[in-house]
C-alpha positions in Angstrom: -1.4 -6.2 -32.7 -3.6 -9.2 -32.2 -4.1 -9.1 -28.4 -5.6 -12.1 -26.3 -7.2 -11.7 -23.2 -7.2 -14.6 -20.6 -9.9 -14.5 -18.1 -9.7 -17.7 -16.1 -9.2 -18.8 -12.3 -6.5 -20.2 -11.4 -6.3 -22.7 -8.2 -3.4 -23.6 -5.7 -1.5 -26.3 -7.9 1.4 -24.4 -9.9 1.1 -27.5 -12.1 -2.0 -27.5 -13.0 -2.6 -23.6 -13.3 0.6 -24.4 -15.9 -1.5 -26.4 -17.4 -4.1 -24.2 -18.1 -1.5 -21.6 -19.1 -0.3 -23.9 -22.1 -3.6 -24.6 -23.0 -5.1 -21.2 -23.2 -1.8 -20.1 -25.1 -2.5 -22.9 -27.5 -5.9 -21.3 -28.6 -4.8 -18.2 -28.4 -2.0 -18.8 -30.9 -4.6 -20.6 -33.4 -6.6 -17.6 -33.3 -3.8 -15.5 -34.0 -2.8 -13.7 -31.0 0.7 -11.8 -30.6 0.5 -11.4 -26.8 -1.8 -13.5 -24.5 -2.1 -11.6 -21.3 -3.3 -14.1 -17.6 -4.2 -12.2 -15.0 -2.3 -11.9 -11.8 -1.4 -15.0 -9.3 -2.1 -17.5 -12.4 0.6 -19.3 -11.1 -1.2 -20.1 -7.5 -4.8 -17.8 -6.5 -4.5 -15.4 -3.2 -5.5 -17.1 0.3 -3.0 -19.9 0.8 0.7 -19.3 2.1 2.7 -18.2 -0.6 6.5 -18.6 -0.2 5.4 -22.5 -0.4 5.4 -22.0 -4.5 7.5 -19.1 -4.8 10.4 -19.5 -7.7 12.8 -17.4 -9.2 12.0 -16.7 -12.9 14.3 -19.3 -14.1 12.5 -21.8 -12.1 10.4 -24.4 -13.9 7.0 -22.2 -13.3 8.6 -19.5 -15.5 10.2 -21.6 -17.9 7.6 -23.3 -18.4 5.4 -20.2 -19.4 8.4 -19.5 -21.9 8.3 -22.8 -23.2 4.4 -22.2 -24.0 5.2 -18.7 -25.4 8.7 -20.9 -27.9 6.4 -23.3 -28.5 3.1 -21.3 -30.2 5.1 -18.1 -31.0 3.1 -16.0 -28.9 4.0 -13.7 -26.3 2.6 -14.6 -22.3 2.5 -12.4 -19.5 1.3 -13.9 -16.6 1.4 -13.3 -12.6 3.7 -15.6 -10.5 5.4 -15.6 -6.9 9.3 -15.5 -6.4 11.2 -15.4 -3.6 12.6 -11.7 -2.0 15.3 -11.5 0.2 13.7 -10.8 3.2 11.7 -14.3 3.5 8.4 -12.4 2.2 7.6 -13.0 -2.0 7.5 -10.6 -5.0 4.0 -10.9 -6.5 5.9 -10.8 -10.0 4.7 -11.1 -13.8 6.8 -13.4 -15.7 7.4 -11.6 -19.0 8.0 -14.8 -21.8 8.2 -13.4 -25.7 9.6 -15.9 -28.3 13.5 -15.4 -28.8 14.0 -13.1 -26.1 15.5 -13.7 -22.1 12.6 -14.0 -19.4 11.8 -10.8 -17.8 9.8 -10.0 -14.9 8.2 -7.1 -13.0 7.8 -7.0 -9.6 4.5 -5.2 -8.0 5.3 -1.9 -7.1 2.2 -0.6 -5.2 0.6 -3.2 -2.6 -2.5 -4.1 -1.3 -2.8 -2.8 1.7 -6.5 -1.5 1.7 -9.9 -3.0 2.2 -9.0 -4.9 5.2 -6.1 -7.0 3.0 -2.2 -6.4 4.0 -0.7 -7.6 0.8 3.1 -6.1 2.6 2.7 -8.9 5.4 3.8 -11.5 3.0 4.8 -9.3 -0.3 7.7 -7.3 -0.6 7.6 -4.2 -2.8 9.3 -4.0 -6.4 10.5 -0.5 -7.6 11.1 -0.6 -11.1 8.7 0.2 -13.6 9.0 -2.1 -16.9 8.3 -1.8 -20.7 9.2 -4.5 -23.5 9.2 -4.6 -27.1 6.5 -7.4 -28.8 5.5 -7.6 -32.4 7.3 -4.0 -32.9 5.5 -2.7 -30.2 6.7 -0.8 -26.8 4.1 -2.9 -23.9 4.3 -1.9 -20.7 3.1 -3.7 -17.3 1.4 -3.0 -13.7 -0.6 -5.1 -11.6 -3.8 -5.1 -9.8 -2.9 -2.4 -7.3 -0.9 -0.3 -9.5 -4.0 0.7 -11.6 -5.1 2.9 -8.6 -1.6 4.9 -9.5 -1.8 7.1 -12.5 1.6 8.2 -12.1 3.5 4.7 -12.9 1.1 4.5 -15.8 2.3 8.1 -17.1 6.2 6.9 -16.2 5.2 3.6 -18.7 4.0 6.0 -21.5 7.1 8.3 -21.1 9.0 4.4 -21.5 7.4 4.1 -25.0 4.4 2.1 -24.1 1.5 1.9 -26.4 -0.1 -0.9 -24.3 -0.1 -1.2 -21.0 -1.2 -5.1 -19.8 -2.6 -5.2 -16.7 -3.1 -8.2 -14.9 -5.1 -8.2 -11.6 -6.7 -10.4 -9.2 -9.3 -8.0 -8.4 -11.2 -7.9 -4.8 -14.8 -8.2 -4.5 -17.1 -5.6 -2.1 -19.5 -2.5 -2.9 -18.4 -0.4 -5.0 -15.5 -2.4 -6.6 -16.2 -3.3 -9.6 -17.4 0.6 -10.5 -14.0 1.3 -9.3 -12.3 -1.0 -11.4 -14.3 -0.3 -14.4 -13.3 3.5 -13.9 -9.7 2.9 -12.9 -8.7 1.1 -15.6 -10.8 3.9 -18.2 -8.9 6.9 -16.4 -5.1 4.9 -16.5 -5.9 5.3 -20.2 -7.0 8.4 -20.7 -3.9 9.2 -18.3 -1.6 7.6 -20.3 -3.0 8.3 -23.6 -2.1 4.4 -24.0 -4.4 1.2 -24.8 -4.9 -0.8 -21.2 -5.8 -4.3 -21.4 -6.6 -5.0 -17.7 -7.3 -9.1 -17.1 -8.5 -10.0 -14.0 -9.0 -13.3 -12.5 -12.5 -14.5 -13.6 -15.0 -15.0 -10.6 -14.7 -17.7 -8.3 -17.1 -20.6 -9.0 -16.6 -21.9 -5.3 -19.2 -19.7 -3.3 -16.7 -20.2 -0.2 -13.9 -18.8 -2.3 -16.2 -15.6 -2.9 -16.7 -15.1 0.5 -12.6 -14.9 1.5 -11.4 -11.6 2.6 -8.4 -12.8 -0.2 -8.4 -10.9 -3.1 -9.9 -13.7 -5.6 -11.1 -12.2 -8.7 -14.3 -10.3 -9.9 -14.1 -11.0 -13.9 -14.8 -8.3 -16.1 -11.9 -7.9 -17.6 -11.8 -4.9 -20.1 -9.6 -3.5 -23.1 -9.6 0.3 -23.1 -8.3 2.3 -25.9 -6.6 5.5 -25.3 -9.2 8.0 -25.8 -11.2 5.9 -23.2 -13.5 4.0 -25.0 -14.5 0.6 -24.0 -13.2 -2.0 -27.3 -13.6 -5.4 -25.1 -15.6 -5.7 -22.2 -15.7 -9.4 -19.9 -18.4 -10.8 -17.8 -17.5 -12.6 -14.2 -17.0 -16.2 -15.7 -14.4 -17.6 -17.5 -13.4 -16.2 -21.4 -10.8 -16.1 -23.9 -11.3 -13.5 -26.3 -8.9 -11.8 -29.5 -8.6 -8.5 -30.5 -7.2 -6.4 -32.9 -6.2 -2.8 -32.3 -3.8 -0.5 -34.3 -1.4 1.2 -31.9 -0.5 4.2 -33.7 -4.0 4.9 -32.0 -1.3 5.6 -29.1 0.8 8.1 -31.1 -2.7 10.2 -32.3 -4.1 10.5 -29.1 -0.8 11.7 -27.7 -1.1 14.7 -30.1 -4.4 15.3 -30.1 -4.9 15.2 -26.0 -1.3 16.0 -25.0 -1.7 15.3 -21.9 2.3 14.1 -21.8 3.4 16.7 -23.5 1.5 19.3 -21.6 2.0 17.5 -18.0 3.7 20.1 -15.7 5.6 19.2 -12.4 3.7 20.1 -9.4 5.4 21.1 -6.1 5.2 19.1 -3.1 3.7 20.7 0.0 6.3 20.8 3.1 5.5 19.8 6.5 5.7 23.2 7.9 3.8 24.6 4.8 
């Protein structure tokens, strides 16, 4: 599979992070990609209110990222907004391959941690998703998630041989060590490939400074022995690459880690 990597920021205008979608598919697709993966909130960045451009995934955001998907043959995921049911958002990834139905997954694990309450405005998803693109089983977390080995374990159980993970990733000490680790470990986990695609670094210094979780770059492809393929700066990039999934299947027998994972008790209160 021919996977694309889309480091770029995204601002407040749905329209114009569209936009930027379309364009980005476009010379993805003339390199050759299958799947073009945005990082999370492309549809509007962290820091502004967000039920203002929240819409349900067959609003004209989503469809539009389907139409860009129909129109180059390429499959987009991408993080978007829509509305829950209790007045707060989902912070959802709109899932567009060519010929299929829309299909999104809703955050599961929030970010409530660094001084950040994603919950105040976010509500919670609980299902865990996997799709099928060029003959291949991909699954999907966000940001967050990657700091939960078990969802990425639940995904390879699914199928997955790639797990895309799009992320608007917080700056401070120590971050970007984290992140680099997190998204080796989710792999070796997993015994899967993780792309994780972050939202490139701010280029307003004012934006950098926002206790909003704005993006750090460095966006990396991982494969599932934990070795580094692809590997971002901070700034804006695009880049292709080309990895052989059965990778997936050979490190599952070799490592085993699925096969030998053993349910653990939980500890009781009065324990």
């Amino acid at each position: 599979m021919r996977i694309a990597m889309a480091q770029c920021s995204s601002g407040t205008d749905p329209r114009a992070n569209l936009d930027l979608l379309t364009q980005w598919t476009r010379d993805a697709a003339a390199q050759r990609a299958d799947l073009v993966i945005f990082p999370e909130a492309m549809m509007c960045r962290f820091g502004v209110p967000l039920t203002d451009v929240a819409e349900p995934l067959d609003g004209p955001w989503a469809r539009g990222v389907a139409a860009a998907a129909a129109e180059t043959g390429v499959a987009v995921i991408a993080g978007m907004f829509t509305p829950a049911d209790d007045g707060r958002v989902a912070n959802t990834l709109v899932i567009a391959v060519p010929g299929e139905p829309v299909r999104g997954y809703d955050k599961i694990h929030l970010y409530d941690a660094f001084g950040f309450a994603e919950s105040a405005t976010v509500a919670p998803g609980t299902e865990p998703v996997v799709v099928d693109v060029a003959g291949h089983r991909v699954g999907v977390a966000t940001c967050y998630d990657i700091r939960f080995p078990a969802l990425f374990v639940e995904l390879a159980r699914r199928g997955a041989e790639l797990i895309a993970v799009p992320t608007s990733w917080g700056s401070g000490p120590g971050k970007l060590e984290q992140w680099q680790l997190l998204a080796a470990a989710r792999a070796l986990d997993s015994a899967s490939f993780v792309a994780a695609v972050g939202q490139a670094l701010p280029e307003d210094p004012e934006l950098r400074k926002t206790k909003a979780p704005t993006g750090i770059g460095h966006s990396r492809l991982t494969d599932p022995f934990g070795s580094v393929i692809a590997d971002h700066g901070a700034q804006q990039q695009l880049s292709v690459h080309e990895v052989d999934l059965s990778t997936a299947g050979k490190a599952r027998s070799v490592l085993a880690v699925l096969a030998n994972q053993r349910e653990i008790p939980r500890s009781h209160p009065n324990d």
